[in-house]
C-alpha positions in Angstrom: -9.3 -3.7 -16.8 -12.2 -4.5 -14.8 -13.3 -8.3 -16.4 -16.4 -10.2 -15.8 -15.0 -13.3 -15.8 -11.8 -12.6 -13.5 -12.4 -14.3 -10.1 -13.9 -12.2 -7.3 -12.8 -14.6 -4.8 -8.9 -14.5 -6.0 -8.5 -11.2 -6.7 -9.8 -10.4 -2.7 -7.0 -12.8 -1.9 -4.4 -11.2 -3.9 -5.7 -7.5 -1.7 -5.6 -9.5 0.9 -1.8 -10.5 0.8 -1.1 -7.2 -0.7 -1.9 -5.5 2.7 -0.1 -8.3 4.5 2.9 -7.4 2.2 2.9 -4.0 2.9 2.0 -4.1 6.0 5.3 -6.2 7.3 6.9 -2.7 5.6 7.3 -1.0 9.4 8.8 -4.0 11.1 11.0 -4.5 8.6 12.0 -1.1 8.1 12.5 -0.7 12.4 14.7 -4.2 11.8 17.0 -2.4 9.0 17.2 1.1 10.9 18.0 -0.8 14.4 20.7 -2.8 12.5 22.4 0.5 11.4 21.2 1.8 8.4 19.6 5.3 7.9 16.1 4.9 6.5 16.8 7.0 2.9 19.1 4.4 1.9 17.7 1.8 3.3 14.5 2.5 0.7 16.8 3.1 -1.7 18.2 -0.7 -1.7 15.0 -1.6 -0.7 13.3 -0.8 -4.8 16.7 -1.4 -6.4 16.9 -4.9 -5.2 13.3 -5.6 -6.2 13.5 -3.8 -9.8 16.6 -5.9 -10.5 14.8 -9.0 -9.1 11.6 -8.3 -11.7 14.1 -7.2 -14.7 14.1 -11.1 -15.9 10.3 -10.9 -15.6 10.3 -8.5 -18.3 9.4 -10.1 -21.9 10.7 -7.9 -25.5 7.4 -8.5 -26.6 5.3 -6.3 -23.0 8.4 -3.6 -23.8 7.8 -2.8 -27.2 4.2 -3.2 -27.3 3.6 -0.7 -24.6 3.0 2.6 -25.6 6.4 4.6 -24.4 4.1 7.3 -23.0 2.2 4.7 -20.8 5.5 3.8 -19.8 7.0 6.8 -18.3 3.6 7.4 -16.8 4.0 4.3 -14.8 7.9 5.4 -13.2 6.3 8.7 -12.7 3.8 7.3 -10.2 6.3 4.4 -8.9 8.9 7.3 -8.3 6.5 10.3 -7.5 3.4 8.7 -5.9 5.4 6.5 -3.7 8.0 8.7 -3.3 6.0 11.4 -2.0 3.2 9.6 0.0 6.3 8.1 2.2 8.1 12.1 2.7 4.5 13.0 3.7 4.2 10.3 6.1 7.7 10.5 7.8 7.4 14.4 8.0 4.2 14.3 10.1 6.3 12.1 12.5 8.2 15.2 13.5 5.0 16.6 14.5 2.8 13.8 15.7 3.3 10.3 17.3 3.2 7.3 14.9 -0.5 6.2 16.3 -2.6 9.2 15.2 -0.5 9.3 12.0 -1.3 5.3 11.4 -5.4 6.2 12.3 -5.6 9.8 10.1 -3.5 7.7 6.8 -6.2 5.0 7.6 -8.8 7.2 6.2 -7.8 6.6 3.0 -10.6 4.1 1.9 -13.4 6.6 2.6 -11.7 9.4 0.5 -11.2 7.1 -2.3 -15.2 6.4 -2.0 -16.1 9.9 -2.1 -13.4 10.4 -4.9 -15.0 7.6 -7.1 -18.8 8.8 -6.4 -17.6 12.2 -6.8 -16.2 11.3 -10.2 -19.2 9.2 -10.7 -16.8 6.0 -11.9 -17.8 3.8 -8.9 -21.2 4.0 -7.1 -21.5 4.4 -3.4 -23.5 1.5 -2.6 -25.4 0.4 1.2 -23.1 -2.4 1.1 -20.2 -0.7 0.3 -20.8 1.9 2.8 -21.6 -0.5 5.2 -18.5 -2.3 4.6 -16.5 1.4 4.7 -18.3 2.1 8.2 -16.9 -1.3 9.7 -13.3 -1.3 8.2 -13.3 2.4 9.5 -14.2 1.1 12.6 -12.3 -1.5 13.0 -9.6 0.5 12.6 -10.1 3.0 15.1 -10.6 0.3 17.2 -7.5 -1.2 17.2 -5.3 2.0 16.5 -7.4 3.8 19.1 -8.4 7.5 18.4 -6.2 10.6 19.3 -6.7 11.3 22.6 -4.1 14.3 22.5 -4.1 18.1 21.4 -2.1 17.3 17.9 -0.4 19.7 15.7 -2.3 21.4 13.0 0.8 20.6 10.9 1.1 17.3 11.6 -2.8 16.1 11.2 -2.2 18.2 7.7 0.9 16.2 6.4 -1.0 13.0 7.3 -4.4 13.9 5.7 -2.6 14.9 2.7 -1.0 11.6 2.5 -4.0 9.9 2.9 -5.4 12.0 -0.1 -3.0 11.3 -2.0 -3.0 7.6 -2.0 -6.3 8.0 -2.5 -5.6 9.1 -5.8 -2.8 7.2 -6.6 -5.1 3.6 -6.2 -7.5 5.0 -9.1 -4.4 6.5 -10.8 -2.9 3.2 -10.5 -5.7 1.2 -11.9 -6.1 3.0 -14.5 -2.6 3.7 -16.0 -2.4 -0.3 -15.9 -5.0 -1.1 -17.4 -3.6 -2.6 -20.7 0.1 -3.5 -19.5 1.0 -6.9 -18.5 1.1 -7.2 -14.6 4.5 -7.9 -14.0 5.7 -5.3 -16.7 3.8 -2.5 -14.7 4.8 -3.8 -11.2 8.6 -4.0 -12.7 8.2 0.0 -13.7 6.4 1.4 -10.5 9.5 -0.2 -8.6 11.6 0.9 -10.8 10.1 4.7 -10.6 10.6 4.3 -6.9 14.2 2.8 -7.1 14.9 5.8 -9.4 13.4 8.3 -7.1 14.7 7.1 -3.9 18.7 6.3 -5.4 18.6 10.2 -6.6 17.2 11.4 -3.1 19.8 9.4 -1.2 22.9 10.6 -3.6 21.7 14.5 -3.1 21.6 14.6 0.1 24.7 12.7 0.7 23.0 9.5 2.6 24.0 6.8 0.1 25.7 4.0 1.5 26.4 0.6 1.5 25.4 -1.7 4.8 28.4 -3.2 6.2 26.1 -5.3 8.9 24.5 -9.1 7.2 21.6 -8.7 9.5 20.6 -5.9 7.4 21.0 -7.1 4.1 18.4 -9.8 5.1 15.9 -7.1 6.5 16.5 -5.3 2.8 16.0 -8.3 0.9 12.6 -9.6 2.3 11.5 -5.8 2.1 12.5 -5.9 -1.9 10.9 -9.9 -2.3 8.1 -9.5 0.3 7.1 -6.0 0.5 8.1 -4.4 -3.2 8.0 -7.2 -5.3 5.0 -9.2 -3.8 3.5 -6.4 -2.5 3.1 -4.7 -6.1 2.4 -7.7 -8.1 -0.6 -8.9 -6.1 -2.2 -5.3 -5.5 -2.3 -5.0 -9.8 -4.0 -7.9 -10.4 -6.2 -7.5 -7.4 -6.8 -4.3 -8.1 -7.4 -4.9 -11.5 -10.3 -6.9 -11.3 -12.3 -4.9 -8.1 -11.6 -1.2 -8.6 -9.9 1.1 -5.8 -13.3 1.6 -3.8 -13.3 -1.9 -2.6 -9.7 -2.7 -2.9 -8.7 0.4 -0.2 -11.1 -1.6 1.7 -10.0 -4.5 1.4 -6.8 -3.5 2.0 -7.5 -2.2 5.7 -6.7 -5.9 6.9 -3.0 -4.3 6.9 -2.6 -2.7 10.3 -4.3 -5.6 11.8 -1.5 -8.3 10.1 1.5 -5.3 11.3 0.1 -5.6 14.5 0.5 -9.3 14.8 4.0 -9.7 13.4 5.3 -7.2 15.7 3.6 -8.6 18.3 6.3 -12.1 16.9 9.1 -9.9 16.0 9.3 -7.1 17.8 7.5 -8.3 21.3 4.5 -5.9 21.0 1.5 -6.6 22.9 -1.6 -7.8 21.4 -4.7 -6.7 23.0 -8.0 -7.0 22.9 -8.6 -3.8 21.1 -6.4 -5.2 18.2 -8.6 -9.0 17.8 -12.0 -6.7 17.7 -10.7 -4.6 15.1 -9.2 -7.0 13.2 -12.5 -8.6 13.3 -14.4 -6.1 12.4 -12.1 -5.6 9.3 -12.4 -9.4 7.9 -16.2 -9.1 8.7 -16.3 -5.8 6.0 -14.1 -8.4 3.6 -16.6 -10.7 4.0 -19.6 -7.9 3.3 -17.6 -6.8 0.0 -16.8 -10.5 -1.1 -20.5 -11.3 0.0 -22.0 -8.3 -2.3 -19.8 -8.7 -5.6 -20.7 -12.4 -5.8 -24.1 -11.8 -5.3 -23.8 -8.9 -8.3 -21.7 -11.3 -10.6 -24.4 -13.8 -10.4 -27.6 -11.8 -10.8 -25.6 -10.1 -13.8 
């Protein structure tokens, strides 16, 4: 629920270290799959870790008062959305190189714009489209546009994915709305962990890691990336709606960028600082503007 008195400031933060969460997710996941373990299960330990880390979080009172319906809604999404936006993802792999795929899923923020002024539930403002234009930007920028002849197939998968987690952030915000945070972050990890376990056991993947390494890649994805990850994008999103929280939350290839420029020994060019630059100056342009409405409200 979308309150006038929440705090514009901190709920841009909480985006903010959302997309930082989430954005370690590929490091991480290249640190698990180089130790040994097959990405399926590796997801798979990856939510059941963090649903049994929330489980204590989880009061009798948030249970019982929560409409069972809502509830099952909420796994559905956590095991569906997720589930799904990640087999689209790694299925246009097989078709195109991870860069394109990273700059077509990066449209996201302007299909959730023309979702929410299609559906007339958020208006397309200059600023916001301003802001939209230089996120976009900066992201092009420092993925760098496809300069190859791609597969139909693959550009398909990765559109579709895009769309589709373009619906899931109004989804999300909306099947929330009502449910304390931590109870709703506890079930969409939970719908994931649920989804993932039964993928891994039907086709035969599910396994136990036998190296340590790995179990400390797992963990900080279940703490860092699941748990963290979730918690801070509900409240965030919460309080600014999925137009500007998708924008918002396109400081995330910028911060995967950095840390595997520190982890994995990547380069960091120039291409990457302007882009990243461009990005926190559209933060700045979508803090600026919802200040500026709160207090002329």
């Amino acid at each position: 629920m979308k309150s006038p008195n929440g705090s514009i400031g901190r709920a841009t933060l909480l985006i903010v270290v959302s997309a930082i969460c989430f954005g370690s997710i590929s490091v991480l996941t290249i640190l698990v799959t180089s130790a040994g373990v097959l990405l399926l299960p590796a997801m798979a330990w990856r939510y059941v870790i963090g649903a049994a880390l929330l489980a204590p979080t989880v009061t009798s009172a948030a249970a019982h008062t929560v409409p069972r319906r809502r509830v099952i809604q909420l796994l559905l999404i956590g095991g569906c959305g997720q589930a799904l936006i990640t087999y689209l993802s790694l299925l246009s792999l097989n078709y195109i190189p991870v860069g394109p795929l990273a700059f077509l899923f990066y449209t996201y923020p302007a299909w959730v714009a023309l979702i929410a002024a299609a559906r007339k539930t958020e208006r397309l403002t200059p600023v916001r489209i301003t802001a939209l234009v230089l996120a976009l930007i900066g992201v092009t920028v420092m993925i760098g546009t496809p300069a190859e002849r791609l597969s139909p197939v693959g550009v398909t998968l990765a559109i579709a994915s895009a769309i589709l987690y373009s619906v899931y952030l109004p989804a999300l915000e909306h099947l929330q709305d009502g449910v304390p945070p931590m109870f709703a972050t506890f079930l969409l990890v939970a719908g994931a962990a649920i989804s993932f376990v039964t993928s891994a056991l039907l086709t035969g993947q599910l396994s136990i890691p036998r190296e340590f390494p790995a179990w400390i890649y797992i963990l900080v994805l279940a703490t860092v990336s699941s748990v963290l990850a979730f918690s801070t994008l509900i409240r965030g999103l919460a309080v600014l709606g999925p137009v500007r929280t998708a924008i918002i939350a396109t400081v995330e290839p910028f911060f995967t960028a950095v840390l595997g420029m520190v982890v994995l020994g990547n380069r960091f060019s120039v291409a990457t600082l302007v882009g990243g630059a461009l990005i926190a100056t559209a933060i700045l342009v979508i803090e600026w503007s919802s200040t500026r409405a709160r207090a002329t409200a």
